[in-house]
N, CA and C of each residue as an Amber inpcrd file, in Angstrom:
protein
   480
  15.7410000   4.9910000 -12.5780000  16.7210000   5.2520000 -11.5450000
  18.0030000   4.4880000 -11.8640000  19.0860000   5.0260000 -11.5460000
  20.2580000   3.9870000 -11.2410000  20.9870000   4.0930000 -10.4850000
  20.6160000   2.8110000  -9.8880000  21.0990000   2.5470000  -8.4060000
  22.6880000   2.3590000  -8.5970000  23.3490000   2.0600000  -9.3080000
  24.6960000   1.6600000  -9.2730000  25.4080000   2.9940000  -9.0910000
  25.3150000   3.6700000  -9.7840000  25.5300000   5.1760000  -9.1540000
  25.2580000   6.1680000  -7.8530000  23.8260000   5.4720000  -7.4910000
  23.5630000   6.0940000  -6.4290000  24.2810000   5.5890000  -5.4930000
  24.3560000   4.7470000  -5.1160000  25.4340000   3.9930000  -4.6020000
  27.1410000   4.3820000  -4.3460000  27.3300000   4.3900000  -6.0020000
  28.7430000   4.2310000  -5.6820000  28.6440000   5.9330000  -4.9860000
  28.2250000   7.1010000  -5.6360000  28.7550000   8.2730000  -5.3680000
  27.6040000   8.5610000  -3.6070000  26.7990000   7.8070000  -3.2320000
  26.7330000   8.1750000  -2.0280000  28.0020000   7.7300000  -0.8510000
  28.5610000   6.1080000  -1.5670000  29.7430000   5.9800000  -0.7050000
  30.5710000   6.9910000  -0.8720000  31.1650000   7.2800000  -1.9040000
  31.9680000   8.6660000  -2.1940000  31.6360000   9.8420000  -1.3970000
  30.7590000   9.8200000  -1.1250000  30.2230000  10.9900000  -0.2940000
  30.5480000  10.7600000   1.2010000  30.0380000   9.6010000   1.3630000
  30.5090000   9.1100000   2.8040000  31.8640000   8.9030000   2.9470000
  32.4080000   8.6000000   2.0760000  33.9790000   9.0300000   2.5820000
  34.6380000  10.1450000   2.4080000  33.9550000  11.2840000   1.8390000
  34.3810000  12.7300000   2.0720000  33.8630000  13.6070000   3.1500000
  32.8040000  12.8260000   4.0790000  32.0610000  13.2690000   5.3320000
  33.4910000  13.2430000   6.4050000  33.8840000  11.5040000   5.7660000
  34.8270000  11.1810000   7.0810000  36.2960000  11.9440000   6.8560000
  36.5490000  11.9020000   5.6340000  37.7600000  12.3490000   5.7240000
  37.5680000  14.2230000   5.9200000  36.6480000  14.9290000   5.8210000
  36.9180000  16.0270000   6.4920000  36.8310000  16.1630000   8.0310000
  35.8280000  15.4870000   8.5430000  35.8060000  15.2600000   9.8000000
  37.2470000  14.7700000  10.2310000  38.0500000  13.8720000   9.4340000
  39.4980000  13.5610000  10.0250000  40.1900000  14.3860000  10.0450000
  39.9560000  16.0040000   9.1970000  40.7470000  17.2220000   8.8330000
  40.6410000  18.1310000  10.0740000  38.9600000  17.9520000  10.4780000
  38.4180000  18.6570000  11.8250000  39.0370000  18.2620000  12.9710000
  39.3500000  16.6260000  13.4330000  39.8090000  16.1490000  14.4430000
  41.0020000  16.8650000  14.6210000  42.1370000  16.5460000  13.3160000
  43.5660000  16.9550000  13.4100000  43.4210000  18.5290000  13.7000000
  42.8040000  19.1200000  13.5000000  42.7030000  20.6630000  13.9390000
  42.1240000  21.1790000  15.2690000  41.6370000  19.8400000  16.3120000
  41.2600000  19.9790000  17.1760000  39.7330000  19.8750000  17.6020000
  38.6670000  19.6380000  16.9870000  37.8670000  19.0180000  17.1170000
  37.1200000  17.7320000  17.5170000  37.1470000  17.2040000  18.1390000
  36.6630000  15.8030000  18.4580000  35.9610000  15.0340000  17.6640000
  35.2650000  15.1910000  16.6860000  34.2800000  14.9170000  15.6570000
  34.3320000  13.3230000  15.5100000  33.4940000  12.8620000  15.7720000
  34.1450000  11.3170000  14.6800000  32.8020000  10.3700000  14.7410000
  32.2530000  10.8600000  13.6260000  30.7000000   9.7170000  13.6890000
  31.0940000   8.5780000  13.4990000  32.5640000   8.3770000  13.0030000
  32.8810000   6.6090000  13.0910000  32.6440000   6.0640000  14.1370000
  33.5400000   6.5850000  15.5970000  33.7150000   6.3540000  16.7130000
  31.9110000   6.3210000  17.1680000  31.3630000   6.8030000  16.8680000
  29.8590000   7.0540000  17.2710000  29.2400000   5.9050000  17.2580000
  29.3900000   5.2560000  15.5480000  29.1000000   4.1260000  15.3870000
  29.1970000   2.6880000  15.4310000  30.7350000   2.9490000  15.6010000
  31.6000000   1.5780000  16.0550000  31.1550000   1.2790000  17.5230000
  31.3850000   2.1450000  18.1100000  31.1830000   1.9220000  19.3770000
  29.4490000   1.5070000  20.1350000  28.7240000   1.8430000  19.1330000
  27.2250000   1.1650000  19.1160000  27.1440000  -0.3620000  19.4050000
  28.2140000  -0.8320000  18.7060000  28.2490000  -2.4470000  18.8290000
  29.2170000  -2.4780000  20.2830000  29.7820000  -2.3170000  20.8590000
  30.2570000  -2.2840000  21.5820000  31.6600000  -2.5570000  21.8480000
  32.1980000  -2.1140000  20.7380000  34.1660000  -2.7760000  20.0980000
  34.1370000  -1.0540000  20.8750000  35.9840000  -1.0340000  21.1460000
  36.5930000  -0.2070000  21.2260000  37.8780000   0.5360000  20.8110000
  37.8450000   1.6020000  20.8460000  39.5470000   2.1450000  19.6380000
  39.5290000   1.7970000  18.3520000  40.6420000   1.3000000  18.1630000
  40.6300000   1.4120000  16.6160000  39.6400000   0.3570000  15.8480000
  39.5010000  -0.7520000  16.5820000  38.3420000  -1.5200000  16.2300000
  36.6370000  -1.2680000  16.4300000  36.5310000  -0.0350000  16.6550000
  35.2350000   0.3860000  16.5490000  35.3940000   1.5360000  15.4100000
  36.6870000   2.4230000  15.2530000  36.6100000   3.5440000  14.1650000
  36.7130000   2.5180000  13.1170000  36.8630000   1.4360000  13.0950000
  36.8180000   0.5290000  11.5180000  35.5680000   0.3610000  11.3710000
  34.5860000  -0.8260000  12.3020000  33.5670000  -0.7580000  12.2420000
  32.6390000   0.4180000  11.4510000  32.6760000   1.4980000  12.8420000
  32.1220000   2.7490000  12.3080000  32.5520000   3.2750000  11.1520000
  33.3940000   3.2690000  10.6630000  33.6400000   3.8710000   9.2130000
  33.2060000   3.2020000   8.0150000  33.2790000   1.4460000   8.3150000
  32.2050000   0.3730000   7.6890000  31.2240000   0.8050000   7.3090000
  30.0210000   1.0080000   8.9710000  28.7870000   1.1610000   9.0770000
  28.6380000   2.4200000   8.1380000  29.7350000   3.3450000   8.1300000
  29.0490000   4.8800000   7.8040000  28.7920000   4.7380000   6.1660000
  30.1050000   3.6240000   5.6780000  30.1870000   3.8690000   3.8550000
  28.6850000   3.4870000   3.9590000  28.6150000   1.9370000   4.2800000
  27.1860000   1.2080000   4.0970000  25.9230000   2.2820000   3.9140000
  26.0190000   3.0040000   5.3020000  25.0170000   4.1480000   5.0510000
  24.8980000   5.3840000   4.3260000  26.5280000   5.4530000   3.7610000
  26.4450000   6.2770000   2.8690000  25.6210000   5.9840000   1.5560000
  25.8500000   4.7210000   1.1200000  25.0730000   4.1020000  -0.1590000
  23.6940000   3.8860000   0.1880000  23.4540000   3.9830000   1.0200000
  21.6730000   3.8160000   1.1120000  21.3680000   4.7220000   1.2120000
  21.8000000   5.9120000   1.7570000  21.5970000   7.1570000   1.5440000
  21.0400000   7.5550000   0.4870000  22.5280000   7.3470000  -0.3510000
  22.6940000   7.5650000  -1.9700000  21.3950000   7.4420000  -2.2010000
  21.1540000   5.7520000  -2.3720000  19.9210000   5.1540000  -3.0900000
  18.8480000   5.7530000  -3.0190000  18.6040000   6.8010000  -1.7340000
  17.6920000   7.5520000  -1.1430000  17.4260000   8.5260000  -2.1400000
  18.4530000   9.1110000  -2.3380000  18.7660000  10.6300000  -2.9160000
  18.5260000  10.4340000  -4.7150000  18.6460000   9.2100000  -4.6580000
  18.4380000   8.8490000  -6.4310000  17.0020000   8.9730000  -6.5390000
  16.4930000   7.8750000  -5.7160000  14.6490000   8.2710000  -5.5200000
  14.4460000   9.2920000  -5.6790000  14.8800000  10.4530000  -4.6780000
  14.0810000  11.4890000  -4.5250000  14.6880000  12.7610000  -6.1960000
  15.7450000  12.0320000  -6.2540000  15.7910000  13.1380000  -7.6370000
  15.3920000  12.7810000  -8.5230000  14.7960000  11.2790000  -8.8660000
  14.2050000  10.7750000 -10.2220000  12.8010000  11.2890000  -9.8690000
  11.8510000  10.5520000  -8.5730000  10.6730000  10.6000000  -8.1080000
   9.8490000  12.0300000  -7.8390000  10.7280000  12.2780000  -6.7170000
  10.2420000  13.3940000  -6.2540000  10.6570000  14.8550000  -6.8850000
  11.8310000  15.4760000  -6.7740000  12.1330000  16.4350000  -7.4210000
  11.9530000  16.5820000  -8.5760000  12.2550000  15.5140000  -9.6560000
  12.6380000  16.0700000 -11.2240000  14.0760000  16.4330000 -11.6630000
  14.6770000  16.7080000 -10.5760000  15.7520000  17.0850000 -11.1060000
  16.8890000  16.6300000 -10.4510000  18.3980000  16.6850000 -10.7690000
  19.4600000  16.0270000 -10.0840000  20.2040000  17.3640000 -10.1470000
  21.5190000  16.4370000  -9.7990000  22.7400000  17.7970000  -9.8980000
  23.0140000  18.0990000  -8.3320000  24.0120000  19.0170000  -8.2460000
  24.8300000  19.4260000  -6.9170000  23.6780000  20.0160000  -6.5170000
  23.3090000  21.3330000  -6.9160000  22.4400000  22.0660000  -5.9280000
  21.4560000  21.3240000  -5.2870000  20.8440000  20.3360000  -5.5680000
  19.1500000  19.6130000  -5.8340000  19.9390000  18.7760000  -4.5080000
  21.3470000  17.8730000  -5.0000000  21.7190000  17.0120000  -3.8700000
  21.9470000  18.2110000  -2.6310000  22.5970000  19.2240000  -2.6400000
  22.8840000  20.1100000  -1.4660000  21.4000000  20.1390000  -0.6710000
  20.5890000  20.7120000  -1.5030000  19.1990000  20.6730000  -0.8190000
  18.4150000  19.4880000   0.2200000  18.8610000  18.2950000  -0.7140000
  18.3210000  16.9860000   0.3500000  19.5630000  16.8850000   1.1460000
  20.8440000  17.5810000   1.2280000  21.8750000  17.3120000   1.9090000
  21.3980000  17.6800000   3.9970000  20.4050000  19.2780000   3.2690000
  20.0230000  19.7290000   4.5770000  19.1250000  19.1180000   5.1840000
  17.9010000  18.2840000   4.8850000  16.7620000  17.8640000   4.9970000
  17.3850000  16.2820000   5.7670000  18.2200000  15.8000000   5.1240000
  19.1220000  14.8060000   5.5490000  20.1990000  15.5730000   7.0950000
  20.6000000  16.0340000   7.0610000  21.5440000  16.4310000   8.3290000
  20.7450000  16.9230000   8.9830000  19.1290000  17.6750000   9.0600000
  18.5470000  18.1200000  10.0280000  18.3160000  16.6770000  10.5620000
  16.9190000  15.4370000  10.0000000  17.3110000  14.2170000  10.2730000
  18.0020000  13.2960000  11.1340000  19.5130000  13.5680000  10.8680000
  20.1400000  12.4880000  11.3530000  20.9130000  13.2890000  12.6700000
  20.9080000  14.8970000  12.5190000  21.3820000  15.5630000  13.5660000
  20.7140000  15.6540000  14.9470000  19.2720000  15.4100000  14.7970000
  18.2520000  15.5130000  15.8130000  18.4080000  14.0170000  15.8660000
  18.3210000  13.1940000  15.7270000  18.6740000  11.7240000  15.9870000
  20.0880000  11.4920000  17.0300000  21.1340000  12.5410000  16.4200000
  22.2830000  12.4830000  17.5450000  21.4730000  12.7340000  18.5490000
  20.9030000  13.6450000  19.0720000  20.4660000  13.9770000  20.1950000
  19.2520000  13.0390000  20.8080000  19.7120000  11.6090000  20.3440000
  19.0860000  10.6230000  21.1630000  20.0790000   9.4390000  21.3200000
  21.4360000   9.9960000  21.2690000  22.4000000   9.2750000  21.6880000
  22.4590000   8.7320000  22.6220000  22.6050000   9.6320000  24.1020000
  22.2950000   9.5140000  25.2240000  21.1750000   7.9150000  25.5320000
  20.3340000   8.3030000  25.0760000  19.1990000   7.1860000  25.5920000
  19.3080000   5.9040000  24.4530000  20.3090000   5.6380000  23.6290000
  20.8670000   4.6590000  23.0090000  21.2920000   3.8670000  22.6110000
  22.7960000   4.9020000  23.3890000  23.7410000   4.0600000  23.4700000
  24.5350000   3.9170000  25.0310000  25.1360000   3.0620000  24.9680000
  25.6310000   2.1660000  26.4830000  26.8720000   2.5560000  26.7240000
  27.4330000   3.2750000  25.5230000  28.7590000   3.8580000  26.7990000
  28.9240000   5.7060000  26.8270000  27.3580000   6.1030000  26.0590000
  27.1790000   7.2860000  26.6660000  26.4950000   7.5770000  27.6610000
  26.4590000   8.8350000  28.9020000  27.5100000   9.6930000  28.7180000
  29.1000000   9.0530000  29.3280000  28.8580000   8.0320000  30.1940000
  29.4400000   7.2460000  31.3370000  31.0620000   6.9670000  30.6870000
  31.3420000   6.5100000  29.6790000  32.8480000   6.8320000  29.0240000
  32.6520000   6.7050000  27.4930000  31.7790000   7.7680000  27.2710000
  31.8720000   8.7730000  26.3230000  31.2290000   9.6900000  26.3180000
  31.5690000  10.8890000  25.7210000  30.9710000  12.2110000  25.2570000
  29.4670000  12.1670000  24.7900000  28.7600000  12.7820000  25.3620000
  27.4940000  12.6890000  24.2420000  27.6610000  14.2300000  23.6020000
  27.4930000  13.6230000  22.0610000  27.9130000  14.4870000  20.6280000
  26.6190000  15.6360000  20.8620000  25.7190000  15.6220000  21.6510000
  24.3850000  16.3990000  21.5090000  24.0320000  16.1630000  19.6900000
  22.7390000  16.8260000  19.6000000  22.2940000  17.2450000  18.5000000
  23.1470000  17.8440000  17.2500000  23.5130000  16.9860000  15.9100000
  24.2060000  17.8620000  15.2700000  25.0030000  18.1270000  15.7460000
  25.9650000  17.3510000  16.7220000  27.3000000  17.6750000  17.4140000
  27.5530000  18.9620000  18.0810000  26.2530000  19.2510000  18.4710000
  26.1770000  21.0670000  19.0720000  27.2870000  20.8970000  20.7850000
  27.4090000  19.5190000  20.9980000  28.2740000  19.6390000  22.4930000
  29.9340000  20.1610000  22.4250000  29.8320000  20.1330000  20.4300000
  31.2960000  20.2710000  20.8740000  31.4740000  21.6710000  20.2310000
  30.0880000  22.4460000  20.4610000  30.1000000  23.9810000  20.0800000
  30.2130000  24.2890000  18.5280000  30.5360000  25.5720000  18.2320000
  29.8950000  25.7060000  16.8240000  30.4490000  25.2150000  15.7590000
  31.8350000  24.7010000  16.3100000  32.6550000  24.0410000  15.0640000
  31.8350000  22.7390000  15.2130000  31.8970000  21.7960000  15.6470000
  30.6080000  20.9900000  15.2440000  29.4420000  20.5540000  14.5950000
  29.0430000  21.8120000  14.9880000  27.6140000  21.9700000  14.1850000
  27.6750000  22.0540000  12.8900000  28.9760000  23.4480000  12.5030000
  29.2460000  24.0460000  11.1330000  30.0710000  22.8480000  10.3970000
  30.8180000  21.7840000  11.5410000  31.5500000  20.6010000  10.8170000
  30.4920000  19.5920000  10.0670000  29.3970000  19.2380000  10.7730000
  28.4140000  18.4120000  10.9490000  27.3110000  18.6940000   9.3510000
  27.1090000  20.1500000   9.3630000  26.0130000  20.5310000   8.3470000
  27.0770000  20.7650000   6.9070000  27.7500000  21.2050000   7.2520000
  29.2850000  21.3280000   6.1620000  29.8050000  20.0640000   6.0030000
  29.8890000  18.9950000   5.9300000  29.9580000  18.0210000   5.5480000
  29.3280000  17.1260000   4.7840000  27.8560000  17.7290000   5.3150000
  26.4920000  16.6360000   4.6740000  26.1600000  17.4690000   3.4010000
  26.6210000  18.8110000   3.5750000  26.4400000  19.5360000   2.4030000
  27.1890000  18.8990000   1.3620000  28.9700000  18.9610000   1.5830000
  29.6800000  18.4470000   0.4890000  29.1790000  16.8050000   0.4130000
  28.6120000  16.0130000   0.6700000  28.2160000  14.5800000   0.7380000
  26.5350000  14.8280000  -0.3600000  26.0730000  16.0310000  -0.2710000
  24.8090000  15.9950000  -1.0040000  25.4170000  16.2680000  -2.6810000
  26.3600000  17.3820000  -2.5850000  27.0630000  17.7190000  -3.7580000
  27.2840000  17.0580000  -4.6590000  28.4930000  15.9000000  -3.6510000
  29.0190000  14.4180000  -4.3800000  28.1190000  13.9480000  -4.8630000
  26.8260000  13.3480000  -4.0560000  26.3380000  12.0010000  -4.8720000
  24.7800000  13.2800000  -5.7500000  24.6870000  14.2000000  -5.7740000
  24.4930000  14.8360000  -6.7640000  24.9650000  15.2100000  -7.7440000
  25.8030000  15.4600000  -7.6590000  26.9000000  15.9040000  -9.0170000
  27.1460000  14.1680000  -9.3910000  27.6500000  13.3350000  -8.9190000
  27.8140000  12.2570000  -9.3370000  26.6380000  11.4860000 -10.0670000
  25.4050000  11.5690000  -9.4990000  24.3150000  11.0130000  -9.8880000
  23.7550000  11.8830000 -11.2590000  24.0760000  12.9630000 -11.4630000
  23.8830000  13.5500000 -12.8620000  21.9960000  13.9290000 -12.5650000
  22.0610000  14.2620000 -13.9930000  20.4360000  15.0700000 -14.5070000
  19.7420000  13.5240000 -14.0620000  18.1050000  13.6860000 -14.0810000
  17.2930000  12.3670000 -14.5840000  16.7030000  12.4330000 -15.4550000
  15.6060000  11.7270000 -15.7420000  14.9240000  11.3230000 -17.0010000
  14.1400000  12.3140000 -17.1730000  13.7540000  13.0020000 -15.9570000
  12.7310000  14.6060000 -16.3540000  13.5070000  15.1060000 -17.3550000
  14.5990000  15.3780000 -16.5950000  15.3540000  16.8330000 -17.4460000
  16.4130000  15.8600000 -18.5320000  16.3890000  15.4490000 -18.8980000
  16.7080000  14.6050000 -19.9820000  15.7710000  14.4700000 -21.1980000
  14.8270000  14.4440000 -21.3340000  13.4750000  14.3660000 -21.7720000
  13.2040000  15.6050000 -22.3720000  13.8400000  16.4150000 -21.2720000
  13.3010000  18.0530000 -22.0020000  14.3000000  18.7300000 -22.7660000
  15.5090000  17.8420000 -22.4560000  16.8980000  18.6890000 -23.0660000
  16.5070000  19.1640000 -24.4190000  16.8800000  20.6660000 -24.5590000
  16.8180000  20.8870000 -26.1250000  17.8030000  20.0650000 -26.9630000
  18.6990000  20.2730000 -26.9340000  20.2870000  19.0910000 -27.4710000
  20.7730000  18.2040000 -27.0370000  20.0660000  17.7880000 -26.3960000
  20.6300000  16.4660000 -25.3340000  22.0200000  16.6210000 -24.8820000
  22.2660000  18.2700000 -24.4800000  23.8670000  18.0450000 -23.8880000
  23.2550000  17.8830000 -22.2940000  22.3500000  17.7060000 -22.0400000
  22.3400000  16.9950000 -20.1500000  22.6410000  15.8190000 -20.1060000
């Protein structure tokens, strides 16, 4: 495995979650798993979207580290598609987990929004923001994380 990669390109990933979600907001969407997370600790405004955007890289790289496992271990194989695949398995996951926001956290619903499931409260742009995001985030630290030692092993020419 290598973790230094999994790592760096799951943060990479996590900051292409946020910065489309910042593309979604400016277009009118509410979206903001920063705000989700910052506000867990109990900071507010811009000192919780820091936090939360903190918390999210952090979890972007453990993610990663996740996704390296499962493409050395489990799958056999790496690459975009393989990461897209754990991208969904991952956003079903953490989307049904939103939907225990509510019983969580302390300043939902009372002054804040609860995001529902997979951000389904803020209707279908949400959802499609939410699963479309984790997709391009599986891509990244797939495509970034490259082939593994399976398919390396088998290369006829070693161009993997």
């Amino acid at each position: 495995m290598r973790p230094g990669r999994a790592i760096l390109f799951g943060v990479l990933g996590a900051a292409a979650i946020s910065l489309l979600t910042a593309a979604v907001r400016a277009a009118g969407v509410p979206i903001s798993i920063e705000i989700v997370l910052g506000t867990l600790a109990g900071l507010q405004a811009g000192a919780a979207f820091g936090l939360g955007l903190l918390i999210h890289l952090v979890m972007g790289g453990l993610f990663g580290l996740l996704y390296g496992y499962l493409f050395e271990n489990v799958w056999d194989h790496g690459g975009a598609s393989t990461g897209m695949l754990t991208a969904v398995v991952h956003a079903a996951l953490i989307g049904t987990l939103l939907g225990l926001v509510p019983q969580s956290h302390g300043l939902v619903p009372g002054r804040m929004p609860d995001p529902g499931p997979f951000f389904a409260n803020l209707g279908v742009a949400g959802v499609l923001t939410f699963f479309g995001a984790h997709l391009v985030y599986g891509a990244i630290v797939g495509a970034g994380y490259g082939h593994v030692a399976a398919e390396r092993q088998w290369a006829p020419t070693g161009r993997l």
